[in-house]
Residue frames as qw, qx, qy, qz and C-alpha x, y, z in Angstrom:
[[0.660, 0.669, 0.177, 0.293, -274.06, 34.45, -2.07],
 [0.645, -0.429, 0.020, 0.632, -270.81, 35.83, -2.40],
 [0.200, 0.891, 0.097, -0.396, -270.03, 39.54, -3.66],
 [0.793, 0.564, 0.013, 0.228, -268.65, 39.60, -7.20],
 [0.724, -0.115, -0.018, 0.680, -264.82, 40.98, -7.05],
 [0.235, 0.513, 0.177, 0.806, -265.89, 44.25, -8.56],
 [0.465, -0.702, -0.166, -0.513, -267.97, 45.06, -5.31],
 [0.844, -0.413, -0.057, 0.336, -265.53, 43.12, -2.96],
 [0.489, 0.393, 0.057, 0.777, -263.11, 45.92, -4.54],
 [0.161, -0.620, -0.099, -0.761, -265.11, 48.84, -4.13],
 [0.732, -0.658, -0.173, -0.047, -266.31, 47.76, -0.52],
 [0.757, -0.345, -0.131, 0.539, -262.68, 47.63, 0.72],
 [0.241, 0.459, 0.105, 0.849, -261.91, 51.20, -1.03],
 [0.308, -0.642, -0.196, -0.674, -264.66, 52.57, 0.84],
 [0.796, -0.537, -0.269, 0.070, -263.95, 50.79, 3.84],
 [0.736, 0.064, -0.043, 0.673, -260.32, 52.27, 3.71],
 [0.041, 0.549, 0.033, 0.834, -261.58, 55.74, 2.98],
 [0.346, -0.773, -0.221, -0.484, -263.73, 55.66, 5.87],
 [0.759, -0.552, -0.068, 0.338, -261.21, 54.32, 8.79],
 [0.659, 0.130, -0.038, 0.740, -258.70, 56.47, 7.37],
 [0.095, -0.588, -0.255, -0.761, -261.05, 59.51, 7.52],
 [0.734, -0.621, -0.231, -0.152, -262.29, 58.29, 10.91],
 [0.770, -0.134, -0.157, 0.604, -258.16, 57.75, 12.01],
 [0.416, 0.465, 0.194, 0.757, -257.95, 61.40, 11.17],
 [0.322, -0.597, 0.070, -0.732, -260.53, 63.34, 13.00],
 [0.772, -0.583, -0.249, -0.053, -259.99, 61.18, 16.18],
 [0.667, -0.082, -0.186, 0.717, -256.36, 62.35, 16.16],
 [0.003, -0.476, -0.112, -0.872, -257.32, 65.72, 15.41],
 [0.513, -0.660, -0.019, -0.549, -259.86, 66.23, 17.95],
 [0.872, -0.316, -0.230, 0.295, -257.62, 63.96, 20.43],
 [0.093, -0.939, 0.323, 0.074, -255.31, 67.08, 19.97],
 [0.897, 0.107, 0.363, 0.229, -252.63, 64.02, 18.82],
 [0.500, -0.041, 0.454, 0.736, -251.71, 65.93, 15.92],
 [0.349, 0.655, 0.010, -0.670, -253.05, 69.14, 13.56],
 [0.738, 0.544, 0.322, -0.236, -253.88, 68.65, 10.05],
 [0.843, 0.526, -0.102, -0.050, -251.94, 67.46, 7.72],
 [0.335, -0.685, 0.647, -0.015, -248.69, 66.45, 9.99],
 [0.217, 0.464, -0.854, -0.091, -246.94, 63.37, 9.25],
 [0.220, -0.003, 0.906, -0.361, -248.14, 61.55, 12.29],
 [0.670, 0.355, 0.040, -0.651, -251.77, 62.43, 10.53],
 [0.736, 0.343, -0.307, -0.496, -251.06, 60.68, 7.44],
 [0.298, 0.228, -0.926, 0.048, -249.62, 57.63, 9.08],
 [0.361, 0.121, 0.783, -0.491, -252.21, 56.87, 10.94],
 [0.594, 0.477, -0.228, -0.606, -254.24, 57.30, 7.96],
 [0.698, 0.326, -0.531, -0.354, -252.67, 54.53, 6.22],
 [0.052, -0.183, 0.899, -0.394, -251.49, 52.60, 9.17],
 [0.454, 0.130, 0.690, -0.548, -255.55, 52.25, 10.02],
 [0.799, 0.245, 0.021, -0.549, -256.68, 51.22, 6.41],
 [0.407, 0.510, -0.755, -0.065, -254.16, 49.29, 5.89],
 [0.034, 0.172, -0.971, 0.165, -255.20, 47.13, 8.56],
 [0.581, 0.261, 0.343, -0.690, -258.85, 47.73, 7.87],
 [0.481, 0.553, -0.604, -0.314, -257.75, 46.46, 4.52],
 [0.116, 0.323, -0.928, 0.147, -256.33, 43.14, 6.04],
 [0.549, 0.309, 0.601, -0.493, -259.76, 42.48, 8.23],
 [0.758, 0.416, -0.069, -0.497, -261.72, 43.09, 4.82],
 [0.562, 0.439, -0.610, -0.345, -259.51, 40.14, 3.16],
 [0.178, 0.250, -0.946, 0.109, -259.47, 37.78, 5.65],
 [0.579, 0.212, 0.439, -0.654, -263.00, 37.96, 6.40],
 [0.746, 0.476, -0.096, -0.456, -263.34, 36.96, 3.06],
 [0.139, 0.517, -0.845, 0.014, -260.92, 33.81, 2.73]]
């Protein structure tokens, strides 16, 4: 059974928050970058953005 659109939403939100959140404190504690640099928030969206991509073509 396939997840309605309203949970195939929310699942990819939450999947976004958490690789972006996860993209964060591995850069931080990687010494990468300090908190709230640039390079931070691109990786941020760089990594849900392509968590993002996985979640939709999984689902194609």
């Amino acid at each position: 059974m396939r997840p309605t659109p309203i949970y195939r939403l929310l699942g990819v939100i939450l999947l976004g928050f958490i690789v972006a959140l996860g993209s964060s404190y591995i850069g931080q504690m990687g010494y990468f970058y300090q908190s709230g640099q640039m390079l931070e928030w691109f990786s941020a969206i760089v990594a849900s953005g392509i968590a993002g991509a996985v979640w939709a073509a999984s689902f194609k």
